[in-house]
N, C-alpha and C positions, 0 to 999 in steps of 0.2 A: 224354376222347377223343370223337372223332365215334362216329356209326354202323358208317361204312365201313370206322373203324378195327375197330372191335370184332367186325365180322362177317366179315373176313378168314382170323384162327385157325380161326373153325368153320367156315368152307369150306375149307380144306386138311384138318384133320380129317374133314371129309366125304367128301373125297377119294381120302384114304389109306385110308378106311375100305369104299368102296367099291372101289378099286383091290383092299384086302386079299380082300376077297369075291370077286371079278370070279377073281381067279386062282387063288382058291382052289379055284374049279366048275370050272376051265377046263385043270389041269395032272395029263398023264398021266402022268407020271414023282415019282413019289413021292420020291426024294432032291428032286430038283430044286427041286419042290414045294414040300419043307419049308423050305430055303433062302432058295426066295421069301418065302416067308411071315413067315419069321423076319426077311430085311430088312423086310418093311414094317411089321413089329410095334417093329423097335426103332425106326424112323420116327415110331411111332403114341408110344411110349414116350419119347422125348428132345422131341418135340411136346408133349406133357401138362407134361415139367417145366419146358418153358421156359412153356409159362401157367401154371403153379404160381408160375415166378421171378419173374412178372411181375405177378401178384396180389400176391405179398410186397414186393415194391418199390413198389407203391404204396401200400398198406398201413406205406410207414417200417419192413419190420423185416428189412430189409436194410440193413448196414450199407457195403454195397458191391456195386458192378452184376458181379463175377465167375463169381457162377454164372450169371447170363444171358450171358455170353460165353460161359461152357463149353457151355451148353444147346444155344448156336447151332452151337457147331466139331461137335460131338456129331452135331449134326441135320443138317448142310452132312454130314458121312464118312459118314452113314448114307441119306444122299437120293442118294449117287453111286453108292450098290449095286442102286438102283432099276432100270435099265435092263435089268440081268443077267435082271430077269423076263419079259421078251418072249420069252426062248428056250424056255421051256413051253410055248409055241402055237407058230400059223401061219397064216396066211387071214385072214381077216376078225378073227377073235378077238385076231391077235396084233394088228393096224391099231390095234383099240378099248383094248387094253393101253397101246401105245405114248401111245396120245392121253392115256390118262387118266394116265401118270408126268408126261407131259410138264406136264399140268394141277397133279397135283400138289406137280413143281418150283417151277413158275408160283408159286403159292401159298403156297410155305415162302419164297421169295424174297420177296415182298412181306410177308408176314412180319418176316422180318428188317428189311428196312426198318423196317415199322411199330416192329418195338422199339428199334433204335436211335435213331427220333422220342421213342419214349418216354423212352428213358433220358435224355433231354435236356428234355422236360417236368418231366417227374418230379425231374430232381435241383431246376430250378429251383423249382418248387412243394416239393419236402422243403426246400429252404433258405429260401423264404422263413417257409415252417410255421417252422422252428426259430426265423426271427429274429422270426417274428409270439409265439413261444412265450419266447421271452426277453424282447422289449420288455415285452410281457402280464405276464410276473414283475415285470420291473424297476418297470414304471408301477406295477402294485398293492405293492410295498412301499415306492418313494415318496413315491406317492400322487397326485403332481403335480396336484393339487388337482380329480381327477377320482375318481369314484366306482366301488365295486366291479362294481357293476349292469350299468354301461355294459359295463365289459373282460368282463365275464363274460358278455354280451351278443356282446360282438363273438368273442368266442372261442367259443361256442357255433355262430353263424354261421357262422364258417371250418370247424369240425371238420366241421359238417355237408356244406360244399361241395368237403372235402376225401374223406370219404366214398364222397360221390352228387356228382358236379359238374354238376349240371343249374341251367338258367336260376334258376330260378323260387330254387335255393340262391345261383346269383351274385345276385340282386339283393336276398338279403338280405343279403350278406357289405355289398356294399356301401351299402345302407342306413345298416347298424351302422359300416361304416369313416368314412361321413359324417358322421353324429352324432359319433365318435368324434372325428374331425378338429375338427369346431365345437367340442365341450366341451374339447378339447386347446387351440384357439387361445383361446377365452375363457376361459381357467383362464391361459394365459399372459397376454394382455392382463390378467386381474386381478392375477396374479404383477405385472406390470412397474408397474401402480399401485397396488399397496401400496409396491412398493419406493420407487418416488416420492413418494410418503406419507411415506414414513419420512424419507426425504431431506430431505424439507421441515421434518418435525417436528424431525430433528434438527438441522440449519440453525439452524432459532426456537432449541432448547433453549442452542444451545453461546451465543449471546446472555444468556443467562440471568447475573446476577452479574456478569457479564468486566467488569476495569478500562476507563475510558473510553483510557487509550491504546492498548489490544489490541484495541480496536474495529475500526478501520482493516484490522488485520492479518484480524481476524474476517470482517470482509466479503469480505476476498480471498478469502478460504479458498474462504468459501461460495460465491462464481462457480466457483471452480477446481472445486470438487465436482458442478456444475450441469454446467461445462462435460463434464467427464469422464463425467457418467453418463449425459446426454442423447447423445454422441456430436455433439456439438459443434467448434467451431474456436477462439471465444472470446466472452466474456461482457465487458458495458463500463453503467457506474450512469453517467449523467451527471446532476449536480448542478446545477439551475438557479437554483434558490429561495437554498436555503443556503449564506451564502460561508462556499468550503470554499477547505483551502491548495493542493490539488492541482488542483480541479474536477470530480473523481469518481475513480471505482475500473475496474482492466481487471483481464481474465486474459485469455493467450493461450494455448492448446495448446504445449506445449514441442516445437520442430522445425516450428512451424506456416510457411506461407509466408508469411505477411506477419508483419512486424518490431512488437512490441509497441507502442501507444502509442494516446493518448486524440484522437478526432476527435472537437471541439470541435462542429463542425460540424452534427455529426450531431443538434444538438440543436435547429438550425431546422431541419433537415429533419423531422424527428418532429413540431415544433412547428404545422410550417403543411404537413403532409401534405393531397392534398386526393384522393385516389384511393379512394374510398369503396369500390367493390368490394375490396379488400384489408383493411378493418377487420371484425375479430372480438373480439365482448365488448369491445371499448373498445380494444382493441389494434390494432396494424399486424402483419398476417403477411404475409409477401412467400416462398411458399416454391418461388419460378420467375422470382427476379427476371430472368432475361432473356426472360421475357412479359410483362412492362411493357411498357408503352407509352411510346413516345419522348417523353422530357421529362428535369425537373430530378429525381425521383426516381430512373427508372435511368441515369441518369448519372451523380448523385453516391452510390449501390450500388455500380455498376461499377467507378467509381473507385477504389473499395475494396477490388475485387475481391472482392464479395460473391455468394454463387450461391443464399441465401437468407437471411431474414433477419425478425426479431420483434420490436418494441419495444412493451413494456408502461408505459403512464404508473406514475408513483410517487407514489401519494396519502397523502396522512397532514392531520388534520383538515381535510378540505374542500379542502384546498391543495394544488396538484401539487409535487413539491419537484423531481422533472427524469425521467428514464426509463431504465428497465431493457433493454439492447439485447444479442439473441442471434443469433450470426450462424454460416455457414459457408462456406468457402473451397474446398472440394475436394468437395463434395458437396451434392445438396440434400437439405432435409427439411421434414417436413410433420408438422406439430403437429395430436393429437386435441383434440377441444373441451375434456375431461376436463386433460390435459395443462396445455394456456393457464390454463384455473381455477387450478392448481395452482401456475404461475407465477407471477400475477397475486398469489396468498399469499407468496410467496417474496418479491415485486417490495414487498409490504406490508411483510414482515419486515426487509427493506433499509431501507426509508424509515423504519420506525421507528430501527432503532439508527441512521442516518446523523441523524436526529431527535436523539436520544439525547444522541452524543457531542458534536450541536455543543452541546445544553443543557447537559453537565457542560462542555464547555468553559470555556462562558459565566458558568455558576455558579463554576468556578472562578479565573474571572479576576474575576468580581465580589468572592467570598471574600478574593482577595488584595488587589483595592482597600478591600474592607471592613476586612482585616486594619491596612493600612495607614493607613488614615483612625482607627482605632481607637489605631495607634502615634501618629501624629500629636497625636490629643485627648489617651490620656494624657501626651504629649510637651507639649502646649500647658498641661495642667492645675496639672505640675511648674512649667511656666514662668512659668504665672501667681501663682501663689505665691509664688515666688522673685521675681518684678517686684513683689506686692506689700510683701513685706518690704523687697525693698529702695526701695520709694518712700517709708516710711517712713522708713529713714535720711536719702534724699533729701530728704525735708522737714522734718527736722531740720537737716540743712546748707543749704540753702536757705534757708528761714526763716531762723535767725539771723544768714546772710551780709547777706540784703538789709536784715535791724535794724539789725547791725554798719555796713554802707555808711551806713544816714541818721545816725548817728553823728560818721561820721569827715571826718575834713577834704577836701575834695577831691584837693590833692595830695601828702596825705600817703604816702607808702609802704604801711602796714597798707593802708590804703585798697585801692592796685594790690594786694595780695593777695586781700585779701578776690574782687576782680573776678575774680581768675583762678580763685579758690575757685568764685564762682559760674558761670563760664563752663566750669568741668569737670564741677559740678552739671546744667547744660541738658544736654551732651554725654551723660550720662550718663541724663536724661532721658526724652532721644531713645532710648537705647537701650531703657528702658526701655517706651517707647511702643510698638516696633516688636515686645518680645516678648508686650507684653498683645495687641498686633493680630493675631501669630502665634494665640495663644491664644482670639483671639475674646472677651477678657474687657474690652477698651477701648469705654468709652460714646461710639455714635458719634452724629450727628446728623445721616442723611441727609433731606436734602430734594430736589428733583426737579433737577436742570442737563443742560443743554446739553452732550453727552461732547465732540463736536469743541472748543470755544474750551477745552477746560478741555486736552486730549490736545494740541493746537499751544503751546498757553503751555507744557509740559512738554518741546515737543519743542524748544522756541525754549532753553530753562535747558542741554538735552542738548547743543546743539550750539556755547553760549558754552563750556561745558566741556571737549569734547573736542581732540583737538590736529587740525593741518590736514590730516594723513594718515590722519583718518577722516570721510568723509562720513556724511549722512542721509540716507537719500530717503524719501518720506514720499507712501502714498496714502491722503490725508484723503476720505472718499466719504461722509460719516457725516449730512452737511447741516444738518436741524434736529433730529435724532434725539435721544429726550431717555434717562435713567435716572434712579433716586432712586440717592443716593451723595453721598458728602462728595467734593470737589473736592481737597483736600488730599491724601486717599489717592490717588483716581483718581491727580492727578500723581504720586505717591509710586510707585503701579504702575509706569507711567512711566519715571518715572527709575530705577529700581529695574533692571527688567528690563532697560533703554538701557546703562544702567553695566554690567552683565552681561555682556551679549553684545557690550560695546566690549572688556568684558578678555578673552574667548573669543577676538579676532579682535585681540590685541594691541595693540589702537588704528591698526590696518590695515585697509583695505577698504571697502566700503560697507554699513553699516545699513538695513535697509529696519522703515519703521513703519508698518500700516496700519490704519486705521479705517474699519469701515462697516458694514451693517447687514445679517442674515439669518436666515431664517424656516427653523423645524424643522417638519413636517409628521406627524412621530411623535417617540416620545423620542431622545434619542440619548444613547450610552455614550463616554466619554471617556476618556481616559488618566489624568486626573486627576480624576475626578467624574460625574456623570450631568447631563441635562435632560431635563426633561419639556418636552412639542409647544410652541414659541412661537416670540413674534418676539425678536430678541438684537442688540444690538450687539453687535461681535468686535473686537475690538484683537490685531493681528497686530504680532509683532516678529519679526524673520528675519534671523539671523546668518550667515556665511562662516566659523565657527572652526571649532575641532579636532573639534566634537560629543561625545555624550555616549554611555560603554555603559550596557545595559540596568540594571546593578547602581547607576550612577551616578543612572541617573533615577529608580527607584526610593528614594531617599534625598534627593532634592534639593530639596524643601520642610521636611527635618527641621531644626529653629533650630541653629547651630552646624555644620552640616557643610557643608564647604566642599571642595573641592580646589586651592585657592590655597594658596603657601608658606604656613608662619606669618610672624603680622603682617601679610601682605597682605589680610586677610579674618576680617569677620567672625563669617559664616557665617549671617545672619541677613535679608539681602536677600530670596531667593526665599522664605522662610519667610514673610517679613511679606507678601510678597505673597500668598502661599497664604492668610493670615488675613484679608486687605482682601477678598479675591475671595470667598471665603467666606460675610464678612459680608453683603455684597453678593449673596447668595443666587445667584452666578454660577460658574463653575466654567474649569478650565483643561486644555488639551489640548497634551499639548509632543511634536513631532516632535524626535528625533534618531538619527543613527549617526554613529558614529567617524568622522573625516576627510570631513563632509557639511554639516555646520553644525546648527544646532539653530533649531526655530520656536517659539514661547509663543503660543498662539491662548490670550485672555481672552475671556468671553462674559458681558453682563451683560444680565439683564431690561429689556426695552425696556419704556419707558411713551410715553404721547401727549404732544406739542411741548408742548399748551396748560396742563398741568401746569404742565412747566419754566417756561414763560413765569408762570404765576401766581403760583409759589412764591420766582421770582426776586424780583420787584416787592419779594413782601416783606419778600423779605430785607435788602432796602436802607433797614427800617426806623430810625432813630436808637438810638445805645444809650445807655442810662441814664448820667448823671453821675456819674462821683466823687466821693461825699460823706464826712464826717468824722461820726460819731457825736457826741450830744450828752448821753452818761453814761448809756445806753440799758444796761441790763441784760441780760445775754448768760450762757447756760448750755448751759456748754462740756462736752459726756461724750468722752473717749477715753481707750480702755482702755491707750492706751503713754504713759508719766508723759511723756515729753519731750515729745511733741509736744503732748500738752493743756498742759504750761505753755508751751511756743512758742504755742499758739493763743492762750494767755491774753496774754500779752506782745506780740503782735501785734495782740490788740483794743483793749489799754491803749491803744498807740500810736494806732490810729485812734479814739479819743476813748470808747470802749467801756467797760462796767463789766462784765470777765466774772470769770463763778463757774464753774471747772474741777471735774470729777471724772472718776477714772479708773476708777470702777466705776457701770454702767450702775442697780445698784438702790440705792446711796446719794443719786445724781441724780434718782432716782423719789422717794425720801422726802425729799431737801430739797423738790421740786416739790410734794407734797403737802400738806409742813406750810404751803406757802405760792404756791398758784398765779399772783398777779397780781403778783407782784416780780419774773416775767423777762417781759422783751419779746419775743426771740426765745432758739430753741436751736439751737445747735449740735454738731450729733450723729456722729460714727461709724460706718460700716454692719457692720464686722464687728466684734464684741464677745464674750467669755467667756459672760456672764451671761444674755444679750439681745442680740438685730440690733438695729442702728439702727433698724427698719422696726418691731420689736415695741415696743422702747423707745416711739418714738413716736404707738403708734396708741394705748399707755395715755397720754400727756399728750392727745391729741388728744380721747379720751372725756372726762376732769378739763376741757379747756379747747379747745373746739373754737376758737376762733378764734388762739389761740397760732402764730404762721410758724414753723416747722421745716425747717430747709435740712439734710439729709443730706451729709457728708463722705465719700467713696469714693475709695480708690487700686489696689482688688483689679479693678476692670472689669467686675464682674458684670451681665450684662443686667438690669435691671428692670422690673418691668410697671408701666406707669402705672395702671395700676386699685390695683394694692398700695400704690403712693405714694398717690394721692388717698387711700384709705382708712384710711391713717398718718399724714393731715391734714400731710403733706410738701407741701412749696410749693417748693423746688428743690434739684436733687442736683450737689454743686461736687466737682468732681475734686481728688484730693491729688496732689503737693503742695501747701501751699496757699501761694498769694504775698499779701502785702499790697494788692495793685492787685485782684486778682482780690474777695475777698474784701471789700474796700469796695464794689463795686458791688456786689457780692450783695445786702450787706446795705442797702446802700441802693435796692435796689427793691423791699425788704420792712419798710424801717423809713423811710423817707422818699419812698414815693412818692406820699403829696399834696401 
């Protein structure tokens, strides 16, 4: 309270107390007298208790303003019997009486005022005491990350100004309230960034282990959680770097005003931002987009309906992969520097798992073409096996049909059999040829050519073939573009894939064939295989049919599987072509979906024109004559009895003297006991006891100059370092013909 207030009471006690004296000298009637006196005693007496009631009322040990009401009614019934005292004087005396009740009055009346001020001070100050006494408890058990010192500080303060309520006590209360206030807001400020701490950390952790397809789901999450605890509208990852199937990740606030969905857009706006007052730490903050400045940035915000707005790039090794964008719709906000760091980790955590899933992706689609390329080889290894057993057969029927023909009469009957004997033997051949190519085990002889004249000569056989209600069209761009490859396969690709995609389109439509050349400037990943960076020709074939599903294409280089009726298919077309392309160190990429048609893109290592041109020249070298042996001594090893006595009965006939064995170390010890009685040998490559290649490299140390032609029908790659070192002079494919077989040998027994 003031002064004025406080020195009110004791002038009215002053009052009454002089009034009580003043009449006490001044009354000659002794009843009268003591009346008076008595009133102004209990004046003086109901005055005492109401400052009694009003020291304990501010004092708090009043639990209610009642007895200061009574004090008052008390002192109001007891101030109205005052006046009764004038009637013991008269004169002058009674004048000074009057004045001083009147004073008196005066006095208790503002009085009363003053207390009913107080009790409205006062209640407000004991309520806030109480709430300052409760908060004071509640914070100290808490703790609210503020210290006992402090509260015990600021409550020492108040008791004090509650007390004594002088200046010099208010401006410690609030001293102590300001401090309090400061460690109160930075105790929360560090409250709300740990929590965002945690938020992040836990963010990272739930990445921890999670399968790669709950990735996706993962990142949602984590915007959803960003959005929710920053007090957000909606969070949006756009993916620039890595093709993704969606092109990033959103969350929206559920009930939000704008309708969910990814703006694409947003991603050259980030890209080519050029508003340099708005970037912090590497980031764009916009937290007033309508204080921009007129242009393409708050226009395409506005469009948005954005009112602020935060995009943090997305790094991961050195490489931006696209940007983490926070926005709000209904409200602005403004990001502490603390805060944006904290994002910018979040924005890290993103970029990694968005890293993450597409690497397992990728691993995983590699894994299954690996798996696949793995079914294939042992699928090819079975095949080669079984092509070479059975070229064995085949060169037992083979061989003694074409002895049988130099036999028989021209037109005799046996004769026509034997033909057709043989003509089921090639057929049979060929098949055999197309599964060692599947297989990769067919000895091939690429040299350099020219892809176009060899791809037109193929297209020109496709279209004597087909019927008239199917065309060709055909873009040859390929020019002088060379490859190393056998021309034989190449067309075999060709015709291969042509006949394919004429039964896909039923012999209806038009075919499209394209040839021509193009350059990879990093690896590339294929449907069917990889490449590493170069330049390639591509051979495109491009059909109109039914297309293919994923489970079909998946299986469609396997030898035998087909989806033609039976009988209509062999099932061995795309396969050989998967082996040719192969060889060819080239690789194939096949588009298709159901009811869309299907594409074969082939890609073969390009080499330089001036090759082709060289290697052509010399291929158009002369080929050795036909000659007849002249009793030339021949040592024949094959480990299958039939066919070394068909080799022997076949050399007979071209004028030959051969010596058969069908174990590779009885033909070591005849060799031994007598090196210079064979001319040349004829050897084997797979054997029980010994390879052809080992067989040979012991006659080769016994007799270096001995020629050694290798027989093979299995298609095993050879290194010519192995031959040379096995003093091998040439490797003839089985099975073996008569024609083949004389020129062998006469460019090793008669070529002076």
């Amino acid at each position: 309270m003031k002064s004025l207030r406080i020195l009110a009471p004791i002038v009215a006690c002053l009052l009454i107390a002089l009034t009580y004296l003043l009449v006490q000298g001044t009354a000659p009637d002794a009843a009268r007298h003591e009346r008076t006196l008595d009133a102004l005693r209990t004046v003086i007496l109901y005055n005492a208790a109401l400052q009694r009631d009003v020291l304990r009322a501010r004092a708090g040990l009043l639990r209610s303003y009642d007895p200061l009401v009574r004090s008052i009614e008390n002192l109001d019934e007891a101030t109205q019997t005052l006046p009764a005292a004038r009637d013991v004087a008269s004169g002058e005396t009674r004048a000074d009486i009057d004045k001083r009740i009147a004073q008196v009055i005066a006095a208790i009346r503002d009085e009363e005022a003053l207390v009913e001020r107080f009790k409205s001070d006062n209640a407000l100050l004991q309520n806030s005491l109480n709430f300052f006494n409760y908060m004071s408890g509640r914070l100290t058990s808490e703790g609210d990350g503020l210290r006992a010192v402090e509260i015990g500080a600021l409550m020492v303060a108040m008791s004090r100004f509650i007390s004594d309520p002088q200046p010099d006590a208010a401006k410690a209360v609030t001293a102590a309230l300001y401090l309090f206030a400061r460690l109160r807001r930075n105790a929360r400020i560090l409250r709300e960034r740990l929590e965002f701490e945690d938020l992040i950390a836990s963010i990272s952790t739930q990445f921890i282990n999670l399968p790669r397809d709950r990735i996706r789901a993962g990142i949602s999450k984590g915007l959803a959680r960003l959005v929710e605890h920053a007090g957000l509208d909606g969070a949006q990852i756009f993916v620039s770097h890595i093709a993704d199937p969606s092109g990033g990740y959103f969350y929206r606030r559920p009930g939000g005003s704008r309708p969910p969905h990814l703006s694409k857009d947003m991603i050259e706006l980030a890209s080519r931002w050029t508003l340099a007052d708005h970037e912090r730490q590497g980031c764009i903050d916009v937290p007033r987009v309508g204080e921009l400045p007129e242009g393409r940035e708050k226009a395409s915000l506005q469009a948005h309906q954005f009112r602020s707005w935060l995009c943090i790039p997305m790094w991961h090794a050195g490489e931006r992969l696209g940007f983490l964008a926070l926005d709000t719709v209904t409200h602005e906000k403004h990001w502490a520097d603390d805060d944006i760091a904290l994002l910018r980790t979040a924005a890290e955590i993103f970029a990694n798992a968005i890293v993450r899933e597409h690497n397992e992706r990728e691993r995983e689609a590699l894994q299954a073409r690996l798996n696949q390329s793995q079914r294939l080889e042992a699928i090819g290894t079975l095949a080669g096996g079984i092509a070479h057993e059975f070229n064995n057969i085949l060169g037992a029927v083979l061989g003694y049909s074409e002895m049988a023909l130099a036999v028989l009469l021209k037109e005799s009957r046996a004769r026509r059999y034997v033909q057709q004997i043989m003509q089921a033997g090639r057929r049979a051949q060929d098949v055999t040829e197309q599964i060692l190519a599947f297989g990769r085990r067919h000895e091939r002889q690429h040299h350099a050519l020219r892809a176009e004249a060899v791809v037109a000569e193929a297209i020109d056989l496709l279209r004597a073939s087909f019927p008239a209600t199917l065309s060709v069209q055909t873009r040859l761009a390929a020019a002088d573009a060379a490859m190393m490859g056998d021309p034989t396969e190449l067309q075999q690709v060709v015709m291969n894939l042509g006949t394919n995609a004429a039964q896909a389109m039923n012999n209806r439509g038009a075919l499209e064939i394209g040839l021509d050349t193009t350059e990879f400037v990093e690896a590339r990943m294929l449907s069917h295989g990889n490449l590493p960076a170069g330049r390639y020709l591509r051979l495109a074939v491009r059909d109109t049919g039914s297309g293919m599903d994923q489970a079909t294409l998946e299986r469609i280089f396997e030898p035998f599987f087909t989806t033609k009726p039976a009988g209509q298919g062999t099932g061995l077309g795309l396969s050989t072509v998967h082996g040719i392309v192969i060889a060819h160190r080239g690789a194939v990429d096949v588009n298709s979906k159901p009811g869309e048609g299907t594409t074969f893109e082939i890609y073969f290592p390009r080499i330089e024109a001036a090759e082709a041109t060289q290697n052509e020249d010399e291929s158009d070298a002369a080929e050795v004559p036909v000659k007849h042996g002249n009793g030339e001594t021949i040592l024949v090893v094959d480990d299958d009895t039939p066919l070394m006595q068909l080799a022997e009965e076949m050399l007979a006939a071209l004028g030959y003297e051969p010596v058969g064995f069908d174990r590779s170390p009885a033909a070591l010890s005849a060799f031994r006991t007598d090196p210079e009685r064979f001319d040349l040998v004829l050897t084997d490559e797979v054997m029980p006891d010994m390879t052809g290649i080992e067989f040979s490299g012991r006659l080769h140390k016994i007799r270096p100059d001995l020629p050694v032609v290798l027989m093979t029908g299995y298609g095993r790659q050879l290194r010519s370092r192995q031959l040379t070192a096995a003093g091998i002079s040439e490797v003839i494919k089985k099975p073996l013909l008569s024609a083949a077989v004389a020129q062998c040998l006469a460019r090793h027994l008669h070529s002076g």
